[in-house]
The first five atom37 places (N, CA, C, CB, O) and aatype in JSON, in Angstrom:
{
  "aatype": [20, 20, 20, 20, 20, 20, 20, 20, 20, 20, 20, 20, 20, 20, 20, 20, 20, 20, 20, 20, 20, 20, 20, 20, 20, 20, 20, 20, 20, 20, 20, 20, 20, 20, 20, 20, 20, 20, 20, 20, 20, 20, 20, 20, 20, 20, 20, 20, 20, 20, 20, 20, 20, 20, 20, 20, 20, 20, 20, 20, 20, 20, 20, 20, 20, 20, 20, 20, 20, 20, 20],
  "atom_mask": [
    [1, 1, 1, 1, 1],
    [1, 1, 1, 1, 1],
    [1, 1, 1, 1, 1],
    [1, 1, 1, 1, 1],
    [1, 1, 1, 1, 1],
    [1, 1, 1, 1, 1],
    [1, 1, 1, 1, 1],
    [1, 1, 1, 1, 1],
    [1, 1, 1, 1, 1],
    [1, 1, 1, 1, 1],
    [1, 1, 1, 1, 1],
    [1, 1, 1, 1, 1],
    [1, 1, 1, 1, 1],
    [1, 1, 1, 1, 1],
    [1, 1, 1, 1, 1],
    [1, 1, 1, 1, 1],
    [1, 1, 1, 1, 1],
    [1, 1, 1, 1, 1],
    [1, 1, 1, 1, 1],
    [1, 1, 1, 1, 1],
    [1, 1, 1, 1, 1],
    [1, 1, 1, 1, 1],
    [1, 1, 1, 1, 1],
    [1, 1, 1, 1, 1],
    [1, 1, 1, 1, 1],
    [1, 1, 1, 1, 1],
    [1, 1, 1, 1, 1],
    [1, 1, 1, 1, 1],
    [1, 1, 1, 1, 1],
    [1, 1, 1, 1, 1],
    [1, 1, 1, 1, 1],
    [1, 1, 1, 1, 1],
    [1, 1, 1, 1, 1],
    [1, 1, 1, 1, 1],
    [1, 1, 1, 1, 1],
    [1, 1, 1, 1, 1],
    [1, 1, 1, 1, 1],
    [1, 1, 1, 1, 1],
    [1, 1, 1, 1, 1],
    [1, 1, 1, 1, 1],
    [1, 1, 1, 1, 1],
    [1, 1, 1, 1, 1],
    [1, 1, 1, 1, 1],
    [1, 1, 1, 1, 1],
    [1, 1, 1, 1, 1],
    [1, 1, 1, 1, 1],
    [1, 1, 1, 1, 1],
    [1, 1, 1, 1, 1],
    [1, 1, 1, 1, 1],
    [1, 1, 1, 1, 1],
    [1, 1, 1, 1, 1],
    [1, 1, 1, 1, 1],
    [1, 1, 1, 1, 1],
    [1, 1, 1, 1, 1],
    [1, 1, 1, 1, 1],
    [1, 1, 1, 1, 1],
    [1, 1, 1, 1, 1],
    [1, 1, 1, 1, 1],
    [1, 1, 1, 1, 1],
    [1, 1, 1, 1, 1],
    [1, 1, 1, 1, 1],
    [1, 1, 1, 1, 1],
    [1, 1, 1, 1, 1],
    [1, 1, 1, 1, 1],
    [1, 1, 1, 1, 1],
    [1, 1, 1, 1, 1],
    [1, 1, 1, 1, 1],
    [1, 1, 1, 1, 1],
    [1, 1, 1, 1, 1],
    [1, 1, 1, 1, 1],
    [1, 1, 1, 1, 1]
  ],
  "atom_positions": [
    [[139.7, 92.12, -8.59], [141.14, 92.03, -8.62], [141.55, 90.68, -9.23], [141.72, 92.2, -7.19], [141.21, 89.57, -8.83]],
    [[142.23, 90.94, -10.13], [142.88, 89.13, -10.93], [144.18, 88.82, -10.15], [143.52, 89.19, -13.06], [144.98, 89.67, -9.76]],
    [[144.29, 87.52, -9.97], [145.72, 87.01, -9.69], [146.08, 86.54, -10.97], [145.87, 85.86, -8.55], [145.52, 86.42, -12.06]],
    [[147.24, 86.29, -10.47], [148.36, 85.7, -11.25], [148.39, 83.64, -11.07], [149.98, 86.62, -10.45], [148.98, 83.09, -10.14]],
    [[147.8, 83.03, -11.92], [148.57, 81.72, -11.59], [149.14, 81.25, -12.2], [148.13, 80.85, -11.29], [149.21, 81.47, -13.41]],
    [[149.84, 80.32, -11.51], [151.2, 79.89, -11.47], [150.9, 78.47, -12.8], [151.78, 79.38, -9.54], [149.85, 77.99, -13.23]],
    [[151.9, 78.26, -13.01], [151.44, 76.94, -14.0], [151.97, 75.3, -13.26], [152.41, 77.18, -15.82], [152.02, 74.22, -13.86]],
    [[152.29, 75.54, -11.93], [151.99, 74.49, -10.74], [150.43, 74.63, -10.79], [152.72, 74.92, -9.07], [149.89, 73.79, -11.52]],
    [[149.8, 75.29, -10.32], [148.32, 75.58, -10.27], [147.62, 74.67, -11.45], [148.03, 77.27, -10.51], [146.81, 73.79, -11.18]],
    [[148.02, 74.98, -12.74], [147.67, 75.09, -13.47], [147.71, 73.57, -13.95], [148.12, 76.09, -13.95], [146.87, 73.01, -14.65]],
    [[149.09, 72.89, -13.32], [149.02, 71.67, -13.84], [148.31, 70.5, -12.56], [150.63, 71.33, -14.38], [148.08, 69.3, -12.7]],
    [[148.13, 71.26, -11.48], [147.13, 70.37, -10.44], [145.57, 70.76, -10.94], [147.37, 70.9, -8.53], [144.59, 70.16, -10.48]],
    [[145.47, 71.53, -11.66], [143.9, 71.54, -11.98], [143.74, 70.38, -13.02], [143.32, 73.1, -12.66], [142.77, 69.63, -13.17]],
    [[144.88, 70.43, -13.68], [144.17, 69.58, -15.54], [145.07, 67.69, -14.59], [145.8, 70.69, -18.33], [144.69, 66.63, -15.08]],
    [[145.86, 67.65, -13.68], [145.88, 66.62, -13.41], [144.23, 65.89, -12.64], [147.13, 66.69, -12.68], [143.65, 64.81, -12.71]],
    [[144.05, 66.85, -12.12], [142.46, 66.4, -11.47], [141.43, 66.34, -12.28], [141.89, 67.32, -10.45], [140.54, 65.55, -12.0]],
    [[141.32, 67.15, -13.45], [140.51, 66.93, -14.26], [140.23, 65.17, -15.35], [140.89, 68.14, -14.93], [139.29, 64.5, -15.77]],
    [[141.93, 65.15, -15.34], [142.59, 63.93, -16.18], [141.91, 62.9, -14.67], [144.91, 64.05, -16.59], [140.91, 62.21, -14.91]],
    [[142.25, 62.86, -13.79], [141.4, 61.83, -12.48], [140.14, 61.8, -12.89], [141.32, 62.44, -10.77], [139.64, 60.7, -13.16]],
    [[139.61, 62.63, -12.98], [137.7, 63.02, -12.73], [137.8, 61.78, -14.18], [136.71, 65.52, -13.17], [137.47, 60.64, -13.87]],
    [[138.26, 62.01, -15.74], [138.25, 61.14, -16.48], [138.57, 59.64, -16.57], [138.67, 61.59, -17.02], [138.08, 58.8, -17.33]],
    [[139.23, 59.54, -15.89], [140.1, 58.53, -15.55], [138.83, 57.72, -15.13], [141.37, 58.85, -14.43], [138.32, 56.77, -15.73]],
    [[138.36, 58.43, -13.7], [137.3, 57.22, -12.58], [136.03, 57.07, -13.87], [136.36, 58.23, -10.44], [135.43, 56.0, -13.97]],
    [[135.79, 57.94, -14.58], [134.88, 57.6, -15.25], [134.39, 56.37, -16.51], [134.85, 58.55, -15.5], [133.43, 55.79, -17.01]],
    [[136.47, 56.59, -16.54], [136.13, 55.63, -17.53], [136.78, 53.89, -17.23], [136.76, 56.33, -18.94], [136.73, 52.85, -17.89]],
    [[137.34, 54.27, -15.93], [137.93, 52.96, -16.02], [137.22, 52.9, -14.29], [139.96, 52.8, -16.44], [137.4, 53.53, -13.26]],
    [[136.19, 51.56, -14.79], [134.81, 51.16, -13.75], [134.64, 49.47, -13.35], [133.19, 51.63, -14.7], [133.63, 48.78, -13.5]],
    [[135.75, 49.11, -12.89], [136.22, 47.81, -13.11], [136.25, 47.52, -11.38], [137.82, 47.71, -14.11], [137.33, 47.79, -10.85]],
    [[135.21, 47.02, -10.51], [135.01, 46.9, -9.33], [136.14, 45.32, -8.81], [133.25, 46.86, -9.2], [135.44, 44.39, -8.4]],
    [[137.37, 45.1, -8.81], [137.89, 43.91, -8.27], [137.36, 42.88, -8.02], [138.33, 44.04, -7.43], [137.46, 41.75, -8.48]],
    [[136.18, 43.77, -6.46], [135.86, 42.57, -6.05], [134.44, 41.88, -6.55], [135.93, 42.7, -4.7], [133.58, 41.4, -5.82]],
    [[134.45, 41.93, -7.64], [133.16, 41.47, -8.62], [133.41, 40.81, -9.47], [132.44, 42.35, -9.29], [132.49, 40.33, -10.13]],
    [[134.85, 40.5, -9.79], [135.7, 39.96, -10.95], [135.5, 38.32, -10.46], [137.56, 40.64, -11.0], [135.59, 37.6, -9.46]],
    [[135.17, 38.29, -11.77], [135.05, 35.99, -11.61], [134.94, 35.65, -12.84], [133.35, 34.96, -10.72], [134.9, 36.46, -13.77]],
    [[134.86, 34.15, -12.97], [134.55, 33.43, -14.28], [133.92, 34.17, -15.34], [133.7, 32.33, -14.05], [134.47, 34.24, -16.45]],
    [[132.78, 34.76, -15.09], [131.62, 35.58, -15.56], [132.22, 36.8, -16.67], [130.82, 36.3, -14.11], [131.71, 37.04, -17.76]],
    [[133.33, 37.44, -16.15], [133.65, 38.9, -16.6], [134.7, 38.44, -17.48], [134.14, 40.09, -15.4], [135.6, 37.61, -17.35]],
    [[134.27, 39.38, -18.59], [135.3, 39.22, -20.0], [135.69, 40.57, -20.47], [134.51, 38.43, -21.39], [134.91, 41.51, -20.32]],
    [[137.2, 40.79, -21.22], [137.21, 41.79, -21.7], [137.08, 42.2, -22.88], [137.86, 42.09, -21.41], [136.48, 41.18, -23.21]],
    [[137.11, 42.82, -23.88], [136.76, 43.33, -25.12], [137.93, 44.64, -25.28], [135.04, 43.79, -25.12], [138.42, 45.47, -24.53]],
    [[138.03, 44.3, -26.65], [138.8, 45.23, -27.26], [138.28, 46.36, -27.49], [139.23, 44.87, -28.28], [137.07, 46.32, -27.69]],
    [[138.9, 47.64, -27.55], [138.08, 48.6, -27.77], [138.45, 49.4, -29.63], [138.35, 49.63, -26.31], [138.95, 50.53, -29.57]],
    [[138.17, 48.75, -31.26], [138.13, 48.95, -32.4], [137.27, 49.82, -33.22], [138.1, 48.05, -32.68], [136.13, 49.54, -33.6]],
    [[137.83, 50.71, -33.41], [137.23, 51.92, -34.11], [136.03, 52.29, -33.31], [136.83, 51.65, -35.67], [135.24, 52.98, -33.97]],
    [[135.68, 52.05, -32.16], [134.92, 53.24, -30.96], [133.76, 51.84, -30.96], [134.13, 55.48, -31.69], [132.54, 51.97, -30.88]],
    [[134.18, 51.08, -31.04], [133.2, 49.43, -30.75], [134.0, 48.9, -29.82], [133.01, 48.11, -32.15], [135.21, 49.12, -29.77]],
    [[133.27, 48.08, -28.92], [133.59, 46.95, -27.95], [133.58, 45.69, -28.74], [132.54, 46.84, -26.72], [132.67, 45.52, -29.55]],
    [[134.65, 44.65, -28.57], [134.82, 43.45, -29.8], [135.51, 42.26, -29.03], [135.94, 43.98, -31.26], [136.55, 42.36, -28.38]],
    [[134.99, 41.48, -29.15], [136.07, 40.24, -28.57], [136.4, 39.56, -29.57], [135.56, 39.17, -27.52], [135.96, 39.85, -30.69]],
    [[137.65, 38.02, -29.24], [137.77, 37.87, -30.76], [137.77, 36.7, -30.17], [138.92, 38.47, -31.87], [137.73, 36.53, -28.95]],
    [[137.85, 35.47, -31.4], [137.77, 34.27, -31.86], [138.37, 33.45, -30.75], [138.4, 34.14, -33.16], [137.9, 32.36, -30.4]],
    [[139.54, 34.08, -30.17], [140.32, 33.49, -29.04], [140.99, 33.64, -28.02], [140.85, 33.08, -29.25], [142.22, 33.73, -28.09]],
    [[140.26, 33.7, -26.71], [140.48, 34.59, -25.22], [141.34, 33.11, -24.33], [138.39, 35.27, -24.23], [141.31, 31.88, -24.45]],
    [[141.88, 33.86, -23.66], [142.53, 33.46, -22.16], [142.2, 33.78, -20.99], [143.64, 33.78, -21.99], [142.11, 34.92, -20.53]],
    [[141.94, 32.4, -20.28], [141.62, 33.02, -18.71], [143.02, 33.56, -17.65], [140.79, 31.62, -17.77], [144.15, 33.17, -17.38]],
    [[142.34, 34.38, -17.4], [143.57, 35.05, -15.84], [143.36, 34.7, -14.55], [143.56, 36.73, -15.48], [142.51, 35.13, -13.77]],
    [[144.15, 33.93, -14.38], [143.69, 33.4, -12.87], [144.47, 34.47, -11.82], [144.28, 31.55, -12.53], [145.59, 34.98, -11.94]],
    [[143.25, 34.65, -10.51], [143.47, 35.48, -9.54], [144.75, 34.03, -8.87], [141.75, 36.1, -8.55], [144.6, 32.8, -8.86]],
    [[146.32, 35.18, -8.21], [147.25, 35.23, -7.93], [146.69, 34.7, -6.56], [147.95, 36.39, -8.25], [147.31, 33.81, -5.98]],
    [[145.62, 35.19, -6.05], [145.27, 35.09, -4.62], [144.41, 33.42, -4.13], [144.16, 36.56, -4.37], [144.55, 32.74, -3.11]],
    [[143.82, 33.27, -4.97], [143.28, 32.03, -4.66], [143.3, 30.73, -6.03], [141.75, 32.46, -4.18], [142.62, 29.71, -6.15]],
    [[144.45, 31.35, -6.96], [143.69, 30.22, -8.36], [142.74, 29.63, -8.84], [143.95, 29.34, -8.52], [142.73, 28.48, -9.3]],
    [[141.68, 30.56, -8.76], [140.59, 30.52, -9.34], [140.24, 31.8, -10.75], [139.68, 30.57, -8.09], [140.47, 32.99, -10.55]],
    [[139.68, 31.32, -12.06], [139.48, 31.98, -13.1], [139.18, 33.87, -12.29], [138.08, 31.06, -14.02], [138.28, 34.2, -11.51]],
    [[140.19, 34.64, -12.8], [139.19, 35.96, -11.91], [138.53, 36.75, -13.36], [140.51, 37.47, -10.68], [137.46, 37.36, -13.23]],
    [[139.3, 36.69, -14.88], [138.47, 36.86, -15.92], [139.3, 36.24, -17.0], [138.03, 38.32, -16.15], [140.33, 35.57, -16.93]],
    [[138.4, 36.72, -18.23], [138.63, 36.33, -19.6], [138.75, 37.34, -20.38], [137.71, 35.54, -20.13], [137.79, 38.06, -20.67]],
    [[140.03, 37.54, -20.85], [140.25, 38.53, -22.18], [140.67, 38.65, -23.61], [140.89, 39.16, -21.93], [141.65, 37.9, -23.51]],
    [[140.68, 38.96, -24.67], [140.54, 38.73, -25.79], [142.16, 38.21, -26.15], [139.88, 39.96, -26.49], [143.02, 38.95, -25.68]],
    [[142.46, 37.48, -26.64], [144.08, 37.21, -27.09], [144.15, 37.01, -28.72], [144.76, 35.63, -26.3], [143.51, 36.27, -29.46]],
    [[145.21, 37.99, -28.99], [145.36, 38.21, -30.59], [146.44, 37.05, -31.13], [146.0, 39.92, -30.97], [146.73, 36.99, -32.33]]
  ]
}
């Protein structure tokens, strides 16, 4: 026997699917963040940093929490 679904249904499946992608690709643990961790651009399907980054200081204690690329 087939049902009928609804396109509520339809849009909680592909929103969970879009999650399932999401955790996969964005893997960025907080509490691991320090001096150490830098970010990179992501250019024509390469990871790239450039010539001249800025540190971000954590709000919570003012200390460096990373470094990311500044254009």
């Amino acid at each position: 026997m087939l049902t009928k679904i609804s396109k509520s249904s339809i849009s909680i499946i592909q929103q969970r699917q879009f999650s399932n992608i999401l955790k996969a690709f964005a893997t960025v643990d907080p509490k691991n963040l320090g001096p150490q961790s830098r970010g990179y651009n992501l250019v024509k399907g390469e990871w790239k940093s450039t010539a001249v980054s800025r540190e971000i200081i954590d709000p919570m204690n003012g200390k460096v929490m990373l470094t990311q690329p500044d254009t």
